[in-house]
N, C-alpha and C positions, 0 to 999 in steps of 0.2 A: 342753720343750714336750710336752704331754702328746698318743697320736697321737685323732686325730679317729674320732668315730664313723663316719664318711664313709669313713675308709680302713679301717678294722675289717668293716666294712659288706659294702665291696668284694675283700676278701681272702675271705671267709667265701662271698658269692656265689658267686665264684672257683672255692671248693673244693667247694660243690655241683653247681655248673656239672657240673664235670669227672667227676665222682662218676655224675652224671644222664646223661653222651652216652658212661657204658660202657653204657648200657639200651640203644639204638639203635646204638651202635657211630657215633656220631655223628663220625667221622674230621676232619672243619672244624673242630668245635669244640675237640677232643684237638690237633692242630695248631695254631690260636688260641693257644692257653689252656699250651704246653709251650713252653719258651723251647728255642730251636736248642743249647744247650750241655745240655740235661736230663740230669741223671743217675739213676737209682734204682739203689738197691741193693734186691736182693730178699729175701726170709725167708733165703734159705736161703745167701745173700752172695755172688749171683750180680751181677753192673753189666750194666747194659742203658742204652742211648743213647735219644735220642728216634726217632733212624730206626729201632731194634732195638724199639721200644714199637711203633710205628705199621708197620712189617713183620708183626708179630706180629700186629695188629690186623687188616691187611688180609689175613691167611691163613684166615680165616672159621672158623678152628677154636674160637672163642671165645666164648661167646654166656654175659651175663648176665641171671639173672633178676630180681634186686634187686643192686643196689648205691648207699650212702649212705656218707654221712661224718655224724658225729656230734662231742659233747664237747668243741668245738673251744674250745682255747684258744690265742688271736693275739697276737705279740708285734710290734711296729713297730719299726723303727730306722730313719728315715727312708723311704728306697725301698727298704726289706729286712724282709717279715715272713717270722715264724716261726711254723707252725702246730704245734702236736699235737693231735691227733686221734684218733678211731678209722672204723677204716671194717669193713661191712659189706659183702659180697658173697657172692653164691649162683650157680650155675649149670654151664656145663661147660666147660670143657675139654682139645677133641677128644673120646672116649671118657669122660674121666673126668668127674664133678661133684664139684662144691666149693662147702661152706658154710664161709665163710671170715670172723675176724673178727681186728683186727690193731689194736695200739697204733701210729702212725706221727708221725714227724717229718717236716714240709713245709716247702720254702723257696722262696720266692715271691719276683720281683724287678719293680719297677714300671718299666719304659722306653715312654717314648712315652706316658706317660697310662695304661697298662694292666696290669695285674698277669700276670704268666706264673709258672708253677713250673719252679722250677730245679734243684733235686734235691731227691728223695726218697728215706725208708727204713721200711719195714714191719719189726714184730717180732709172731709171732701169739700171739693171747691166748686165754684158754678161754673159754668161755660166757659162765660168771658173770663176768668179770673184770669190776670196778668201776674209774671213772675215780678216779685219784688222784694227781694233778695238783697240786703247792701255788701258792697263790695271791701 
């Protein structure tokens, strides 16, 4: 069965969602939108939880100025997609700023009707780097 534009749709939403509430620091919707088990690994192969994302979050030291997800290509397997992507971000911190731009792997699980990410991984990429992704 081939999967529906409807859940393509809604994964891809999903991942802008999430992308759009780092601008406001939108804490409800990072909580929404992060299944209780979240895992990410970070660039540098650090594992951080979903309370260690939203800790982090609520320590104000963090402010972005742009952040997006781009290039997304979604894979379905029932109630299990798989994203890669790239994502975009700008801003600081604490002290420091950061233009930051990263090849990523996203796993998305659907319980209840709703699509949650369930672990994540960034690997950063240079400027120019072009998507190349096979189809």
């Amino acid at each position: 069965m081939a999967p529906s534009n409807t859940d393509l749709d809604a994964v891809a939403a999903a991942e802008h969602a999430l992308a759009a509430a780092h601008l406001t620091l939108d804490l409800d919707v990072i909580d929404r939108l992060i299944h209780p088990d979240y895992v990410i690994v970070q660039p540098g192969g650090a594992i951080e939880t979903k309370a260690d994302v939203l800790a982090s979050y609520r320590s104000g030291t963090r402010h972005w100025e742009a952040a997006r997800v781009d290039e997304l290509d979604i894979r379905l397997y029932q109630d299990t997609a798989v994203v890669v992507g790239r994502w975009l971000a700008s801003g600081r911190n604490g002290p420091a700023s950061f233009d930051y731009r990263a090849r990523f792997l996203s796993v998305w699980v659907r319980l209840g009707g709703r699509w949650q990410n369930l672990a994540y991984q960034a690997t950063e990429i240079a400027q120019d780097h072009r998507r190349a992704v096979p189809n």
